[in-house]
N, C-alpha and C positions, 0 to 999 in steps of 0.2 A: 504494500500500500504506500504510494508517494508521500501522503503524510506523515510516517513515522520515519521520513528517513532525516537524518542531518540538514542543517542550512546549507542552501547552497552558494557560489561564489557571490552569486548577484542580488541575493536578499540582505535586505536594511538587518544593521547591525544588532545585535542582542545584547542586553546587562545579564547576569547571573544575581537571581535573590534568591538565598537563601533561610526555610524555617528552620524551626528550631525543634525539639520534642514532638514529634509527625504531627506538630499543625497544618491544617487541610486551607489554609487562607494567608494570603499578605496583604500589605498595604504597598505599592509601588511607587515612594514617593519619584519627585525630579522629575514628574509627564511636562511636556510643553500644553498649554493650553489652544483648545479649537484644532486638535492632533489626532488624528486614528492610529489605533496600537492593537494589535493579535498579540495575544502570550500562549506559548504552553507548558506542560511542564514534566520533568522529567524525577525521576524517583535514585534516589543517593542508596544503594544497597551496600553490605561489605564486599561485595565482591565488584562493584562498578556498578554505572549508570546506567539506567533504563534507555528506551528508546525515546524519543520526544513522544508525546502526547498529542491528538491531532490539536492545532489549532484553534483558540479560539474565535468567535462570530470578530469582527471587527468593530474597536471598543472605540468609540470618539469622544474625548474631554471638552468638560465644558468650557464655552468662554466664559474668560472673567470678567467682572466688571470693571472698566476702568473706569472711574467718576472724574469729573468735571471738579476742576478746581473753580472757587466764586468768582463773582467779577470783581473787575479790576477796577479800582479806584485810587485818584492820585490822592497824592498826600504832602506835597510840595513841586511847584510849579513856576519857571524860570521861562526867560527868553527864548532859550536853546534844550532845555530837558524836562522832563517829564518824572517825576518818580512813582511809583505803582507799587499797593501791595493787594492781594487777596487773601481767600480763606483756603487755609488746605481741604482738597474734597475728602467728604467724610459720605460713610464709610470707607475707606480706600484698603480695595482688596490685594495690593502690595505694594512693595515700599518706591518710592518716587525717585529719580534721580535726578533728572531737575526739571524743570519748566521752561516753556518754549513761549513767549511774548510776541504776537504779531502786533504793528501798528503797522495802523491806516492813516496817509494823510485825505483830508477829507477839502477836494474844491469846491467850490461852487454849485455847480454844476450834477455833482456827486450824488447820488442815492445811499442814503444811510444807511440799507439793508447790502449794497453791493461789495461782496467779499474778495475784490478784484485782486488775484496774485501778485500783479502785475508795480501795484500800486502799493505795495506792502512789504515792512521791512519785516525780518525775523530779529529777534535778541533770544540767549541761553542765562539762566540763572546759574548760576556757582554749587552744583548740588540740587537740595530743596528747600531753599531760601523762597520765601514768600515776599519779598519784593525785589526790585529791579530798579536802576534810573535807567532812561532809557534819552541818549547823550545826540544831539547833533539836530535837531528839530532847527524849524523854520518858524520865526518870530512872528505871532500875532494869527495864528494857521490853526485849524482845529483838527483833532484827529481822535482816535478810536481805537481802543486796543483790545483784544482777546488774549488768551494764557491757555494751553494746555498742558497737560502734565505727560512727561515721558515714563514710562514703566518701562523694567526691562521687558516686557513681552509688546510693548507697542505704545501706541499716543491715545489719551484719553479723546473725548470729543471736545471743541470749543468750548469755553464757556460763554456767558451772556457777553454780551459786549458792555464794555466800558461806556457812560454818557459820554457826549460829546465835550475834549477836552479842548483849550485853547493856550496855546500858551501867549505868556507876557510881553507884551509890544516893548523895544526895547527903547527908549527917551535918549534922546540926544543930547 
C-alpha cells in the first residue's frame, strides 16, 4: 500500500514529536497560521519503528486575528512635523513588532475617503512604540494618517483614519 511507505524525495518536510508513557494525543505546537498540514504517525517498539500510518485528512489552521491598532491622533504639531500616538489593538493575538504609519497629504481637490498609494508616505516605529513624529511635512497643508501593526505572520488591517491634520503656517 503507497501509504505506508517512507516520505518520498519531493514531499514537504516533516518534524518528529514525540509522546511520552503510550499517550494516544499531542499538541503540535510552531503551525504557521491559514496553513494545511497531514501528520501520521509511527509506533517506537524495542526492536525499531513501525511503518508510517496512513495519513491524515488534511488539517488547515486557523487565521488569527490580527487587530487594528486605534486611530491616530496628534499630540504636538509644528510647521514641518506631525507627532502621533495611538492605542495598542486589544485583544492582540500576538506580539507586534512594530507599526507601519501611512500619511496622506490631503489637496484641495482631494476626497477624504481616497487611499491613493501614490500620494502617500510610509514611516516604521522602533519596535512597538505607540507613537511616531512623522518629520519633513509641508507648512500650512492638511493631511491624514493610518497605522497598522506588523505581526510576525503579517499586517493587521488599517485603522480609522486620523481627523484631518494641518500643520502650522510658518510666520516670517
Amino acid at each position: 500500500d503507497d501509504d505506508d511507505e517512507e516520505n518520498s524525495e519531493d514531499e514537504p518536510k516533516c518534524t518528529l514529536f514525540e509522546t511520552k508513557n503510550n499517550e494516544k494525543a499531542i499538541v503540535v505546537p510552531g503551525l504557521f497560521q491559514d496553513t494545511n498540514y497531514q501528520f501520521y504517525v509511527k509506533a517506537q517498539y524495542k526492536t525499531g519503528l513501525s511503518k508510517n500510518s496512513k495519513k491524515s485528512a488534511v488539517i488547515k489552521t486557523e487565521r488569527l486575528l490580527l487587530v487594528s491598532p486605534g486611530q491616530p491622533r496628534a499630540v504636538n504639531i509644528t510647521h514641518n512635523s506631525i507627532e502621533l500616538t495611538w492605542k495598542e489593538p486589544k485583544p492582540s493575538s500576538e506580539k507586534i513588532e512594530r507599526y507601519i504609519v501611512s500619511c496622506f497629504c490631503l489637496d484641495d481637490d482631494d476626497d477624504d475617503d481616497d487611499d491613493d498609494e501614490s500620494k502617500c508616505q510610509s514611516f516604521e516605529t522602533k519596535g512597538d512604540e505607540k507613537a511616531i513624529v512623522i518629520p519633513g511635512l509641508i507648512q500650512d497643508t492638511n493631511y491624514q494618517f493610518i497605522v497598522k501593526a506588523q505581526y510576525k505572520t503579517g499586517l493587521s488591517k488599517k485603522s480609522k483614519k486620523s481627523t484631518v491634520i494641518k500643520t502650522q503656517q510658518l510666520l516670517a
